[in-house]
C-alpha positions as CSV (number, residue, x, y, z in Angstrom):
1,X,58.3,188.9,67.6
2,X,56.9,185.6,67.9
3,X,54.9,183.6,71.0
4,X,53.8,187.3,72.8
5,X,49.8,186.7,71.7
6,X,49.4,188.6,68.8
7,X,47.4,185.9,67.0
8,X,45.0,185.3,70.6
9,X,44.7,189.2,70.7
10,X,43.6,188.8,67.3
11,X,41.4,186.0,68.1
12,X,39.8,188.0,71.4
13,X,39.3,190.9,69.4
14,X,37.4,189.3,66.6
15,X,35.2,187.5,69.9
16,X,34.7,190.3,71.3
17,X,33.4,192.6,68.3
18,X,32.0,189.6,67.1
19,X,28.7,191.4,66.3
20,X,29.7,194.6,64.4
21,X,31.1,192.6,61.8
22,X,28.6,190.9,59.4
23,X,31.4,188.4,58.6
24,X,34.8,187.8,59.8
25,X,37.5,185.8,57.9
26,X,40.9,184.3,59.1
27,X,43.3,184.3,56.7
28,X,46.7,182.3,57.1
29,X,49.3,184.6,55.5
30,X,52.5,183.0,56.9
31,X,53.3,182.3,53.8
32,X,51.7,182.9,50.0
33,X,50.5,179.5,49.4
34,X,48.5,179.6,52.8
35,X,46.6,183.0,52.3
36,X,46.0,181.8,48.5
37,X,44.6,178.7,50.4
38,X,42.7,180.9,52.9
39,X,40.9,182.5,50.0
40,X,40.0,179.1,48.3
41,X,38.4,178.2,51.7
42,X,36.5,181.3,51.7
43,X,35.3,180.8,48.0
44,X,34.1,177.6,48.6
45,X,32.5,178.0,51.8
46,X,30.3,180.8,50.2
47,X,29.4,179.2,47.0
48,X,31.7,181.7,44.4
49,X,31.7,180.2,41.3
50,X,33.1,177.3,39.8
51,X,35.4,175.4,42.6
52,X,38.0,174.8,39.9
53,X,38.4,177.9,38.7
54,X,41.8,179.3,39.3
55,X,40.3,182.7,40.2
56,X,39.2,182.1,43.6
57,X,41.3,185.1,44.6
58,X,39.5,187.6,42.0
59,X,35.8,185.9,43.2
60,X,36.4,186.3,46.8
61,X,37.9,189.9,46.7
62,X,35.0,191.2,44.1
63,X,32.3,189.3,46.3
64,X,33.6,191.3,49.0
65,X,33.6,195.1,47.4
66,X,30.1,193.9,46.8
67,X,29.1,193.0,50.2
68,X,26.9,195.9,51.6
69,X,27.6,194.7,55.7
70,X,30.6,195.9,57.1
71,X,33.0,192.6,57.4
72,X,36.7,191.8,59.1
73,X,39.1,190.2,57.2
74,X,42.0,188.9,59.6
75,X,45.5,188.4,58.1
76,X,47.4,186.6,60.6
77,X,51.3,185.8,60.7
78,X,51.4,188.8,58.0
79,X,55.0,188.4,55.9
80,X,56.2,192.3,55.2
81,X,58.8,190.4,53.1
82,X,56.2,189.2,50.9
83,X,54.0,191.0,48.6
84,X,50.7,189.9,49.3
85,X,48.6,193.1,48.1
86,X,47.2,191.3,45.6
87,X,45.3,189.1,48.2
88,X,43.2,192.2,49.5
89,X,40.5,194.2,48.6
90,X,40.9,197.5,47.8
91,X,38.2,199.2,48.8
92,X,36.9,200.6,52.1
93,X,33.9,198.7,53.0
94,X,35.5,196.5,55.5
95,X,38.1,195.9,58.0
96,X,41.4,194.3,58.0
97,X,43.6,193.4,60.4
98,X,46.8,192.3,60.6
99,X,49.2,190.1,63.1
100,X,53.4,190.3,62.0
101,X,56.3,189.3,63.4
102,X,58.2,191.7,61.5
103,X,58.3,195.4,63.2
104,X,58.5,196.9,59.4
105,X,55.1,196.2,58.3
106,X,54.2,199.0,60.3
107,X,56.0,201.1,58.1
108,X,53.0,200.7,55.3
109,X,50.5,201.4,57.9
110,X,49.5,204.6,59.0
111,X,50.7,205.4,62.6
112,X,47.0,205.3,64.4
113,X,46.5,201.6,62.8
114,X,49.5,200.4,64.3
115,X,49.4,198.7,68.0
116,X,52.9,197.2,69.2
117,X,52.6,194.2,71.4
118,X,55.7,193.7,73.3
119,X,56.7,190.6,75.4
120,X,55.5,190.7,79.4
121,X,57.5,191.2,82.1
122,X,58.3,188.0,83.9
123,X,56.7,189.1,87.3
124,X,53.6,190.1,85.5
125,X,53.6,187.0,83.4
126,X,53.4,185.1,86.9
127,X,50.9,187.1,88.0
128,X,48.4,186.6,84.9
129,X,49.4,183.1,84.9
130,X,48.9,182.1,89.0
131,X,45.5,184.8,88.3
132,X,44.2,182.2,85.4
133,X,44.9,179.3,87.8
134,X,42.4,181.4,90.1
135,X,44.4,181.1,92.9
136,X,43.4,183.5,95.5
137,X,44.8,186.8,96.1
138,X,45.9,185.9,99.3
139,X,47.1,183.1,98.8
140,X,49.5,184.1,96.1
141,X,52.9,184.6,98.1
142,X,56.6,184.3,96.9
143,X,57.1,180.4,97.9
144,X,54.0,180.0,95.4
145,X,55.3,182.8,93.0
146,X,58.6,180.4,92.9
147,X,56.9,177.6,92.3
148,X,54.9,179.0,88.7
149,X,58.3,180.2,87.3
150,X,58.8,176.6,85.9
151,X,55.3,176.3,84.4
152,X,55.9,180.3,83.2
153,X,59.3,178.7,81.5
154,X,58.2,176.1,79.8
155,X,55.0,177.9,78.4
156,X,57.1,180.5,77.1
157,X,59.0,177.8,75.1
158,X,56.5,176.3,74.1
159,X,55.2,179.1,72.3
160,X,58.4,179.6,70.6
């Protein structure tokens, strides 16, 4: 389900935990050609091996495995349609995380990894939003509450 947050939950998680992780890396799976991309960023931006070497996905998953800190690795906009196992390390000495559209990715996961983020209600989504503007508690009533649903509409297609 796209424009529900997954990718700023993400985001605030990685902030968050910022300092258990050693290293944290974003990786752009919408589609294959991003992630491969993703991986050439992170292969140059930590000096593996020759920058025109086609293996950039080989260097950065075995420079990985080697790394002794414990590191996230953030796979955002995850395609379950598209194999992409290949782009991951195998091992267990680090963290990954992954943001989908597509419910059936789950399906690969075991159940305790798995957190479904559903779309807000439309009162509570006023509520966050006129709570973000900082308006006071008491001065939130329904003529103001009438006046965000607008700003909550065009937000929400925005993010669509």
């Amino acid at each position: 389900m796209g424009g529900v947050g997954k990718t700023q939950i993400a985001l605030q998680f990685s902030q968050t935990y910022q300092s258990r992780f050693r290293r944290i890396f974003w990786i752009d799976a919408t589609s294959r050609s991003t992630a491969e991309q993703s991986h050439r960023g992170i292969a140059a931006e930590n000096s593996l091996g020759d920058p025109q070497n086609r293996d950039h996905i080989g260097q950065v998953l075995r420079w990985l495995s080697a790394l002794s800190q414990e590191w996230l690795l953030l796979f955002d906009n995850f395609p379950s349609n598209e194999d992409l196992a290949d782009l991951m390390p195998s091992d267990e000495c680090g963290n990954i995380l992954y943001t989908s559209r597509d419910p059936s990715l789950g399906h690969s996961l075991p159940s305790e990894a798995i957190s479904a983020i559903i779309e807000m209600e439309r009162e509570d989504a006023i509520t966050l939003l006129l709570r973000a503007s900082r308006v006071g508690q008491r001065e939130i009533d329904g003529n103001l509450r009438q006046k965000a649903y607008p700003i909550l509409n065009a937000l929400a297609t925005e993010s669509k």
